[in-house]
C-alpha positions as CSV (number, residue, x, y, z in Angstrom):
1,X,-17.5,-91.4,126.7
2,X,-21.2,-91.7,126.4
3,X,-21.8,-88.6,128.2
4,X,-19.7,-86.6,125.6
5,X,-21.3,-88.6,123.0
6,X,-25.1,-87.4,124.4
7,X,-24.0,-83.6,125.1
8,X,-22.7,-83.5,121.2
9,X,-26.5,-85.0,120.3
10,X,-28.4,-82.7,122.8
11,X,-26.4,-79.5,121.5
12,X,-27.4,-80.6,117.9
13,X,-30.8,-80.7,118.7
14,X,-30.8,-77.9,120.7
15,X,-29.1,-76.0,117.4
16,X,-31.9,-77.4,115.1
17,X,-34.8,-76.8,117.5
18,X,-33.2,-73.2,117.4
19,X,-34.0,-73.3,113.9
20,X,-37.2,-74.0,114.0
21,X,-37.8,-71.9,116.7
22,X,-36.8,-68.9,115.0
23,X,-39.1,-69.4,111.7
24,X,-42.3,-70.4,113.8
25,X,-41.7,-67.0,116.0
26,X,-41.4,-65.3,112.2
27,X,-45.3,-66.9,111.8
28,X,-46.2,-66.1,115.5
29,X,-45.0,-62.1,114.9
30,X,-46.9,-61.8,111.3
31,X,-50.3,-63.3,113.1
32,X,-50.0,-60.6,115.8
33,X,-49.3,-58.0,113.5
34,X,-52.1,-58.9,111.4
35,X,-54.4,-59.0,115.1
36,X,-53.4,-55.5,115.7
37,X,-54.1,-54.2,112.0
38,X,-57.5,-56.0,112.6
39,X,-58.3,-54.2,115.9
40,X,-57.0,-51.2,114.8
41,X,-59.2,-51.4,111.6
42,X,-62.4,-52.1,113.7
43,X,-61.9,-48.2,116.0
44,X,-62.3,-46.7,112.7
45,X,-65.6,-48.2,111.8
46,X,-64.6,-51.3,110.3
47,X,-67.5,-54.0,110.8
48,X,-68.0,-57.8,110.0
49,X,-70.8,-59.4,109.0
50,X,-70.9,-61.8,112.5
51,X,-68.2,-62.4,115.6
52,X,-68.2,-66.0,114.1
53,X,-66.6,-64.8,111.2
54,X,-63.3,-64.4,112.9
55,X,-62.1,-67.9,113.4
56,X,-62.1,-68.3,109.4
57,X,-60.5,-65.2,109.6
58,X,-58.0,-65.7,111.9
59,X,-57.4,-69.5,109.7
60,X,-57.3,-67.3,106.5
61,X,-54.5,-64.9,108.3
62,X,-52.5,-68.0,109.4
63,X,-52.9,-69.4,106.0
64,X,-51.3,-65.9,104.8
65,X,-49.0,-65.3,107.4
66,X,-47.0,-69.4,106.6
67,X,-47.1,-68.4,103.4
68,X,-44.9,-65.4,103.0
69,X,-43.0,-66.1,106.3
70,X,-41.7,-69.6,103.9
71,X,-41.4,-67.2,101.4
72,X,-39.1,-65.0,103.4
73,X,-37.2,-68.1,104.9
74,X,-36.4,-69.3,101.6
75,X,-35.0,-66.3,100.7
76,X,-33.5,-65.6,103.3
77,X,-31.4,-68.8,103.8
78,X,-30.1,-68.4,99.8
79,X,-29.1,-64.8,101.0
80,X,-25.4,-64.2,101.8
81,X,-26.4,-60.1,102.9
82,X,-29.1,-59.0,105.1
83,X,-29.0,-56.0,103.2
84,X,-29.6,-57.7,99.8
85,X,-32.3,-59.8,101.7
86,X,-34.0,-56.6,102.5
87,X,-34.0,-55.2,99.1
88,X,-34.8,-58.3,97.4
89,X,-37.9,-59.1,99.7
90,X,-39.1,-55.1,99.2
91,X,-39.1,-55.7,95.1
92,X,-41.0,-59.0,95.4
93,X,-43.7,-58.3,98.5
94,X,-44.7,-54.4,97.1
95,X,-45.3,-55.9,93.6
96,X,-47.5,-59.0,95.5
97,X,-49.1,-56.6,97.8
98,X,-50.6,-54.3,95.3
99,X,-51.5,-56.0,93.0
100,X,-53.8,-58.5,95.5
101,X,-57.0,-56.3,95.0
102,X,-56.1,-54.9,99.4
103,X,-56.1,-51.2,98.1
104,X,-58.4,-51.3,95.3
105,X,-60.9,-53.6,93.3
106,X,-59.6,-56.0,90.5
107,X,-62.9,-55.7,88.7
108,X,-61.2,-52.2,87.5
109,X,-58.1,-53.3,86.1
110,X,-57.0,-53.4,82.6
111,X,-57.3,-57.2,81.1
112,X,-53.3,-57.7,81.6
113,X,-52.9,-56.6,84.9
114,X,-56.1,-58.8,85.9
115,X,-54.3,-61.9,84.4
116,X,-51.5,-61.2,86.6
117,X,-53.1,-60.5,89.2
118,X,-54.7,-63.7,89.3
119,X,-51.6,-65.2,89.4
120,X,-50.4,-63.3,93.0
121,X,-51.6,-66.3,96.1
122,X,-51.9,-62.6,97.9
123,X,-55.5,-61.9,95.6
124,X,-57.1,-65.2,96.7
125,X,-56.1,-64.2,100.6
126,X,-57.7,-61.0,100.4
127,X,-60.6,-62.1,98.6
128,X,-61.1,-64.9,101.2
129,X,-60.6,-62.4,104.0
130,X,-62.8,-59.8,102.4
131,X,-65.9,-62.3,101.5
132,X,-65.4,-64.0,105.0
133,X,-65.8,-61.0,106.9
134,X,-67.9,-58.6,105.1
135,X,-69.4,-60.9,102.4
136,X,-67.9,-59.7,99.2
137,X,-66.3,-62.2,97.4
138,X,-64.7,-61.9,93.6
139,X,-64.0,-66.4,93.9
140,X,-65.6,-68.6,95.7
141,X,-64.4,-69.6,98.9
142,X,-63.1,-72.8,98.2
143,X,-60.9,-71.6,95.3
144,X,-59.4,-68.8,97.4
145,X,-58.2,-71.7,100.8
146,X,-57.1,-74.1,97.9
147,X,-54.8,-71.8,96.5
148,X,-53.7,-70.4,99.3
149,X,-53.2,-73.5,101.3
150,X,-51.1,-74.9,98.1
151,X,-49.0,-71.6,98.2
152,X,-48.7,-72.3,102.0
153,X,-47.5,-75.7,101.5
154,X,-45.4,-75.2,98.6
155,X,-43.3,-72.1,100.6
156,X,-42.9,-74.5,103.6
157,X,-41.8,-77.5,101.8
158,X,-38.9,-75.3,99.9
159,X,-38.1,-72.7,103.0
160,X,-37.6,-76.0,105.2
161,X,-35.5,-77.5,102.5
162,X,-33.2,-74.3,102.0
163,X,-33.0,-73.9,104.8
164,X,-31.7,-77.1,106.2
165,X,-29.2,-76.8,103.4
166,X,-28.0,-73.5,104.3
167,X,-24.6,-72.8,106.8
168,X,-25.3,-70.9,109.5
């Protein structure tokens, strides 16, 4: 009996560590990809202001990476169809992605689209990234990790929740 009783609380671990697995392998694969971008980005003459630069970086990335991987967790685990997950994540990351200030400078924009743009957490993480590693910054550092460490926070706290709650 107590060998049953300790396979049925192993496999229940082994299903949650699964779990947890899975969405820290999400973080793991956006980190890489952001790496390779990086490296990529440096052939073609991209250059930083010092090699020292890159662990800020690198915490920045991380910090950007938790974020919309919690982001796409929560969604995710509310999501019946991977096919409306899909969909849904394209009309909320393309919206967050250009209007951060990545493809062009926010100092251009018309007053409204600057006021929401300040509201994207994606702005402060490529302002951060940008003053960090070539010394341009539109905020100051400080306000750019606050922000996004509270985003970060804020999309663990409610992916974890969901998805505990959600049937697999």
């Amino acid at each position: 009996m107590r060998l049953i009783s300790l396979n049925v609380i192993y496999t229940l671990w082994l299903r949650e560590m699964k779990r947890f697995l899975r969405a820290k392998s999400r973080i793991v694969g956006s980190i890489i990809q952001a790496l390779l971008i990086f490296f990529i980005s440096l052939f073609f003459g991209f250059r930083i202001l010092h090699l020292l630069n890159l662990l800020p970086a690198f915490f920045i990335m991380l910090l950007i990476a938790v974020s919309f991987v919690g982001l796409g967790v929560a969604l995710a685990s509310r999501m019946e169809d991977i096919h409306g997950f899909q969909l849904v994540m394209n009309f909320i990351i393309m919206p967050i992605f250009f209007l951060s200030g990545a493809l062009f400078p926010l100092e251009g924009l018309p007053g409204w689209l600057a006021k929401i743009s300040y509201i994207d957490p994606l702005t402060y993480g490529v302002d951060a990234l940008r003053g960090v590693l070539v010394g341009s910054f539109s905020f100051s550092l400080a306000l750019d990790l606050t922000i996004l460490l509270v985003f970060s926070l804020l999309m663990v706290a409610i992916a974890t929740y969901l998805f505990n709650r959600c049937e697999v």
